[in-house]
Each structure stands twice: as C-alpha cells, then as structure tokens.
C-alpha positions in Angstrom: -42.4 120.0 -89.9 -43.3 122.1 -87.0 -43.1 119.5 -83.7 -46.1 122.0 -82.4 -48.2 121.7 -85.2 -51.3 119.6 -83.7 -52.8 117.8 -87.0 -56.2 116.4 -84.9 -56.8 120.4 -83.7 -56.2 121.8 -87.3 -58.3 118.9 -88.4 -61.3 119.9 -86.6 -61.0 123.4 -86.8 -64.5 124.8 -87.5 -65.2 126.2 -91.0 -62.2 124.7 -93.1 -63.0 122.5 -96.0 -61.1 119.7 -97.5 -59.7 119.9 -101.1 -60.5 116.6 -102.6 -59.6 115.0 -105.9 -60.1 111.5 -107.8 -60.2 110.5 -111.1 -63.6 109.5 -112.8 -64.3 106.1 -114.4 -63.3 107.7 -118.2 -59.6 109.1 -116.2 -60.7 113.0 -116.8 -59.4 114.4 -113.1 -62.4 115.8 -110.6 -62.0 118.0 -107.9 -63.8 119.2 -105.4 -64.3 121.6 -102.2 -65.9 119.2 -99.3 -66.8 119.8 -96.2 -65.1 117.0 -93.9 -65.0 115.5 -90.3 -62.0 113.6 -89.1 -63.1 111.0 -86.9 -61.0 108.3 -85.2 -57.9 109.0 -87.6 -60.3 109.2 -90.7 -61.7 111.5 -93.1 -65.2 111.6 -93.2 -67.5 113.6 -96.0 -70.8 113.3 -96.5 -72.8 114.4 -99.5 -76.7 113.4 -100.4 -77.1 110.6 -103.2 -78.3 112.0 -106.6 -80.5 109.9 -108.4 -80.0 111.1 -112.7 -75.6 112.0 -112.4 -73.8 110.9 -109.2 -70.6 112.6 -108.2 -67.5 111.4 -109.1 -66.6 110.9 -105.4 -69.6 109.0 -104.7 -68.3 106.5 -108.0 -65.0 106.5 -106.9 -66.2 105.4 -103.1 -68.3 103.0 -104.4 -65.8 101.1 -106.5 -62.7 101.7 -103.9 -60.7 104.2 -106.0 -58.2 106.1 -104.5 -58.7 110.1 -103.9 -56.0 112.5 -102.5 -57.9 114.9 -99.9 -56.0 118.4 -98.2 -56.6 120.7 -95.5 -54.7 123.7 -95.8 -54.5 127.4 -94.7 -52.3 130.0 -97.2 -51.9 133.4 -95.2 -48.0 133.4 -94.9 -45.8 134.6 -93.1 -47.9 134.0 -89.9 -50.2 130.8 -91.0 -49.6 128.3 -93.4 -50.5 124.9 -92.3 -51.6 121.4 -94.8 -52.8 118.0 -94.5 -52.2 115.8 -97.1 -53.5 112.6 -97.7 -54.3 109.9 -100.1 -56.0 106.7 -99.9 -58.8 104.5 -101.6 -62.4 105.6 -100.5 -64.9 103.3 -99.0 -68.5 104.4 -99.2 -70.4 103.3 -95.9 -73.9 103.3 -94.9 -75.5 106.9 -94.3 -74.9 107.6 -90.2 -76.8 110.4 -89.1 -75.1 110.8 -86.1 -71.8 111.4 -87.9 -73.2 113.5 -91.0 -75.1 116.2 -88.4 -71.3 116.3 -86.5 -70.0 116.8 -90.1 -72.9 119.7 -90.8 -72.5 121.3 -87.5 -69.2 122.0 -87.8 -69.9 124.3 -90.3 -72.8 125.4 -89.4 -73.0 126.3 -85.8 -77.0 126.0 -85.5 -77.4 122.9 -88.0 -80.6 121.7 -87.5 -82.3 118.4 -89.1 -85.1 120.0 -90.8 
C-alpha cells in the first residue's frame, strides 16, 4: 500500500460512488452503485423507503446482514486507488442533516425542495 495514500481524503472526494453488494433474503447476489458519505470512520448511504418492493440493501440493513462496499478509481498507470470493506449494515433513523451532506456531495447546489 502507498504510505501516502490518504483513505479519509479519497473517501470524501466529491462525485465518487460506492460499489455496494449483499445478498437478498432468497441468497441471489445484489449489487448496487450508491452514493456514500464517510462519517466518523463509517459509511453512510441514504436512499428513500419504497412502500410496494424495498431494496435489497434496505432488507439487508434492516435484519443486520452483512454487505461488502468499494470505492475505487481504475485509470492506471497514473490513478488507481480502492477501499474495501465489509461489515453487517445497521439501518438507523432518517437524519437530515447527514443525508443533505450525503446529497451535496454530489450535487454541489443540493437543495431540499
């Protein structure tokens, strides 16, 4: 690993997703582009409830499965950085604070509306 590679910086680079993957309740793999904020060490995603066919990751958040998230760039020679993780997801209660940080970092003039 590159000593200079700064994971928090890459983490919160504007614009890059997060690859993230589970399995659903019948095993059949799901996968998924997100859009992500790492906050205190932690991956945060945020995605609106649907009411007839919630997502996989919602389920799997819900019921503490484990998911397997990565950040990565692919433009080699000059850039090729990951992030790897894995880890059970926890579903917690909606935070607007922390889902307009999560917008916003995508979308430079996020508003509310």
């Amino acid at each position: 690993m590159d000593p200079t590679f700064d994971i928090a910086g890459f983490l919160r680079e504007p614009r890059r997703p997060a690859s993230v993957s589970t399995v659903t309740a019948s095993g059949r793999p799901a996968l998924a582009t997100m859009w992500f904020g790492f906050f205190g060490g932690r991956f945060w995603f945020h995605t609106p409830i649907a009411e007839k066919r919630p997502s996989p990751f919602l389920l799997a958040a819900s019921q503490g499965r484990e998911v397997a998230a990565m950040v990565a760039t692919f433009d080699p020679p000059t850039d090729v950085r990951q992030v790897r993780v894995t880890g059970p997801a926890i579903l917690h209660p909606h935070d607007p604070a922390r889902a307009r940080a999560i917008y916003c970092k995508y979308v430079s003039d996020w508003t509310d509306s």
